[in-house]
C-alpha positions in Angstrom: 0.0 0.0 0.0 1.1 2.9 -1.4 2.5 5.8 1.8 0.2 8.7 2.0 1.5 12.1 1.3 1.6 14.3 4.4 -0.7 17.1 3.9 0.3 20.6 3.9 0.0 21.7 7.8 -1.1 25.7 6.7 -3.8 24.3 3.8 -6.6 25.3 6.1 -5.2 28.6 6.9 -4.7 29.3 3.1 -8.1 28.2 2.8 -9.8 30.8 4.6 -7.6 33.6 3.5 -8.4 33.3 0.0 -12.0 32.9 1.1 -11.6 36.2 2.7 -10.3 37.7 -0.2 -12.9 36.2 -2.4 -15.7 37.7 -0.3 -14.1 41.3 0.7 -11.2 41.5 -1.6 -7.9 43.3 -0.5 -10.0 46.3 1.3 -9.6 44.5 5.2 -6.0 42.6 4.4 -3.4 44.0 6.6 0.0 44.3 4.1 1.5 41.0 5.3 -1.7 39.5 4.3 -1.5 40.2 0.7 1.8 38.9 0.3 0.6 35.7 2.0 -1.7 35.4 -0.6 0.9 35.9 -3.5 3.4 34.1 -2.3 0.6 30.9 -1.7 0.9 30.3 -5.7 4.8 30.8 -5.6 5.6 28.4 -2.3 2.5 26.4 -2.2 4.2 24.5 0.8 5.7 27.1 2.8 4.8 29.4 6.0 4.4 32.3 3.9 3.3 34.2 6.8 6.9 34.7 8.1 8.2 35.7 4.8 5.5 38.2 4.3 6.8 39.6 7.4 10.4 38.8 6.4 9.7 40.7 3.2 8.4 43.8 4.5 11.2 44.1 7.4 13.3 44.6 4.6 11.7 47.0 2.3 9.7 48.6 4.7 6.9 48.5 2.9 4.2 46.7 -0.3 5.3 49.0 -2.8 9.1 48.9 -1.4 8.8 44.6 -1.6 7.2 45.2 -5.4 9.9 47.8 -6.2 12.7 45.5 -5.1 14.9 43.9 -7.4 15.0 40.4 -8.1 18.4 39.5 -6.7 17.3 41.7 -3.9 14.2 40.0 -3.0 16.0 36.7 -3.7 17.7 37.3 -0.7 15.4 37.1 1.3 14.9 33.7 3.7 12.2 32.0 2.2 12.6 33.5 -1.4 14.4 32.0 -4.1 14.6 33.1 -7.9 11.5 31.2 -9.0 9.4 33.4 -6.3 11.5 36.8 -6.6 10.5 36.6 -10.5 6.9 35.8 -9.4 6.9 38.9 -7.1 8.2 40.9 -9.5 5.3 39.5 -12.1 2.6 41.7 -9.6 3.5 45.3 -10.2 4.4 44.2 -14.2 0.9 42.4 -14.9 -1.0 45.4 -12.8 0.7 48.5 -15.3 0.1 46.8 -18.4 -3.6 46.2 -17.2 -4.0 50.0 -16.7 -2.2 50.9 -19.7 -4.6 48.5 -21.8 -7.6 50.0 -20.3 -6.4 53.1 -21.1 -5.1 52.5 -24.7 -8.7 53.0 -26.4 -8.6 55.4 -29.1 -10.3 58.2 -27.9 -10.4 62.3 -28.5 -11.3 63.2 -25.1 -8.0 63.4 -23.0 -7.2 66.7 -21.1 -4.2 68.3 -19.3 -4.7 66.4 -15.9 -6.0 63.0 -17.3 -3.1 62.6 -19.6 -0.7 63.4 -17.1 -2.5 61.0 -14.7 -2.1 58.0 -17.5 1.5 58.9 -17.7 2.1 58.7 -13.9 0.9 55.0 -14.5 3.9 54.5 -16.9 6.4 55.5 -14.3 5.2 53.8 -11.3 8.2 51.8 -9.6 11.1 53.6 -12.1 14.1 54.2 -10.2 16.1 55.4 -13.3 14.8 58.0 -16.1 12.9 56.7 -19.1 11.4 58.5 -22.3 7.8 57.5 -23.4 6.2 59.0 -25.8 2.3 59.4 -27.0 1.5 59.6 -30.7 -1.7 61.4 -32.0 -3.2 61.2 -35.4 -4.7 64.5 -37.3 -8.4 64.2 -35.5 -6.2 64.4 -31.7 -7.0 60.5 -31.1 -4.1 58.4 -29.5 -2.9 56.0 -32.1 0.3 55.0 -30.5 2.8 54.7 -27.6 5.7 53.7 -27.1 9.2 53.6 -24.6 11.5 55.8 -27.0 14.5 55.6 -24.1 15.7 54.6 -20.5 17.9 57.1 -19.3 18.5 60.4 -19.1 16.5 62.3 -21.3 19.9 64.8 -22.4 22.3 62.0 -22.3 24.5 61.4 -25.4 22.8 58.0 -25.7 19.3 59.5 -26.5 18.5 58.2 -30.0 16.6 61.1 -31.7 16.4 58.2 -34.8 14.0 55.9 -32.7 11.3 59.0 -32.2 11.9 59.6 -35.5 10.9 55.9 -36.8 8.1 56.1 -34.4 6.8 59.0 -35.5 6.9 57.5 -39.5 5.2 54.3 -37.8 2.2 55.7 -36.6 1.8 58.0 -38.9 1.5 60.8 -36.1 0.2 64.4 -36.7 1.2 65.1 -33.1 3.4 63.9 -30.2 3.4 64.3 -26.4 6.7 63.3 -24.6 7.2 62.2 -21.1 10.1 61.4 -19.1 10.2 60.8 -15.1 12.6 62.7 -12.4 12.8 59.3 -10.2 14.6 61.2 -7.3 13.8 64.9 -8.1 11.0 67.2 -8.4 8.7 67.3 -11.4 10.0 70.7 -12.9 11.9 71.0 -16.0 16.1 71.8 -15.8 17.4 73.9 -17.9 18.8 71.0 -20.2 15.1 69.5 -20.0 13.9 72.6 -22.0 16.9 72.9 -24.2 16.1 69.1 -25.3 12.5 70.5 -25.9 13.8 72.7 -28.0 15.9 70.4 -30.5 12.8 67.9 -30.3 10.5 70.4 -31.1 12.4 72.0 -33.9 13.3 68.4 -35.1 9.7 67.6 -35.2 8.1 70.2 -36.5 10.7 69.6 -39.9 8.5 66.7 -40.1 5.0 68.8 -40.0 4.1 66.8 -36.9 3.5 69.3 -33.6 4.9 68.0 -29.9 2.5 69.4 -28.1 3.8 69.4 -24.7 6.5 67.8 -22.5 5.6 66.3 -19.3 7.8 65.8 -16.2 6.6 63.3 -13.6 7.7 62.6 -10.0 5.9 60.0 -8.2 2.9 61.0 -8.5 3.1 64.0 -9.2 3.7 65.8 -13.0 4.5 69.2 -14.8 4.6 69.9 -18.3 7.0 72.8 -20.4 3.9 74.0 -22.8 0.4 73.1 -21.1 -1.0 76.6 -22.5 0.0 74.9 -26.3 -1.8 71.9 -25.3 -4.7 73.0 -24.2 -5.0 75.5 -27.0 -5.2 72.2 -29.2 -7.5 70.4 -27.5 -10.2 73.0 -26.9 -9.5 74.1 -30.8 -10.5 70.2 -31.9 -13.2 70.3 -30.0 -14.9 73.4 -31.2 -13.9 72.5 -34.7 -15.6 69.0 -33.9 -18.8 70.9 -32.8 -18.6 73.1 -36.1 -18.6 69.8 -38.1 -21.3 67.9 -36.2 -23.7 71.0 -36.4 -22.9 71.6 -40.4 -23.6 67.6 -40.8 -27.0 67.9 -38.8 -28.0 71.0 -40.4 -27.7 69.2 -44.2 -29.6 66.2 -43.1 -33.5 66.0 -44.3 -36.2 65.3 -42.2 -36.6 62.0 -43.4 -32.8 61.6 -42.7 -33.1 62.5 -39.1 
């Protein structure tokens, strides 16, 4: 006769916290709670109460443990590679889910919810990227896309890349974006003399960058807000024209 396998001694404690989180969601779990629950799928054997706890004794926090490296999470008791790379799945999966719900092609972005889609980009960057927005001649998003990681007016910046991107979507306008991971959201004076070049270099291609955004945490600025406002509420009121001259040249029997 076959030995029976020895049954996992914290099965009925898992048991009841996924319950919980089935019936409340995340709302009532304490921080050590929802890494319990994540790390259940990564160490389906393990306490992984006490290297929730380990976890967040090192980082000091969710966002620090999700922020964390790999090699620095694998240090961890408790955590090996296969569950450091699992960890680090969380905060991956849960940007590109906003970023996909946000993707729809749509004309009504403002100042303040374009800048709160970028912050979404950025969440968890330690080091400066580039990211840029492409718009077709109607002001709908029909593109986006990481143009560079680094500093924005390093030598390395490839002016090429926003170039082929630019030719890829066929954009009419741009918005750029890059992050200040350890510094305010205000533009240096190097940030505006890049403007500058990228603006010039665009507009030799007819295409308009209407504004440069700088975001820190959660926080943004942007070098030409006035400009892209002025374009927005000029799209819209040429949208209205249009709509009314359409309704006004349909027949009765058409409407």
């Amino acid at each position: 006769m076959a030995a029976e396998k020895p049954k996992n001694p914290h099965e009925h404690h898992r048991q009841r916290l996924k319950g919980r989180f089935l019936t409340e969601g995340l709302e009532h779990f304490e921080d050590h709670n929802v890494l319990e629950l994540v790390l259940f799928y990564a160490l389906p054997r393990r306490d992984t109460n006490e290297i929730a706890h380990r976890l967040l004794d090192r980082f000091g926090s969710l966002s620090g443990v999700f922020e964390a490296s790999p090699e620095e999470l694998a240090e961890v008791d408790g955590i090996g590679e296969y569950a450091a790379v699992f960890l680090k799945t969380y905060p991956a999966v849960a940007q590109r889910y906003f970023k996909d719900r946000f993707a729809a092609r749509t004309k009504d972005w403002n100042y303040e919810s374009l800048g709160k889609k970028l912050i979404i980009y950025y969440a968890g960057k330690a080091q400066e990227e580039v990211y840029a927005i492409f718009f077709d001649n109607a002001l709908a998003i029909c593109g986006e896309q990481k143009i560079h990681e680094g500093d924005i007016n390093s030598a390395g910046f490839s002016m090429r890349k926003l170039v082929n991107a630019v030719v890829h979507y066929k954009a009419s306008f741009v918005v750029l974006a890059h992050n200040h991971p350890h510094g305010l959201p205000y533009a240096s004076n190097d940030d505006l003399h890049t403007n500058g070049v990228l603006k010039s270099l665009l507009a030799h291609m007819n295409v308009a960058l209407l504004d440069h955004y700088i975001i820190s945490e959660d926080h943004f600025s942007s070098m030409d807000k006035e400009n892209f406002e002025h374009y927005i509420k000029w799209f819209r009121e040429d949208d209205r024209s249009a709509q009314k001259k359409i309704n006004r040249s349909k027949s009765p029997i058409d409407l």
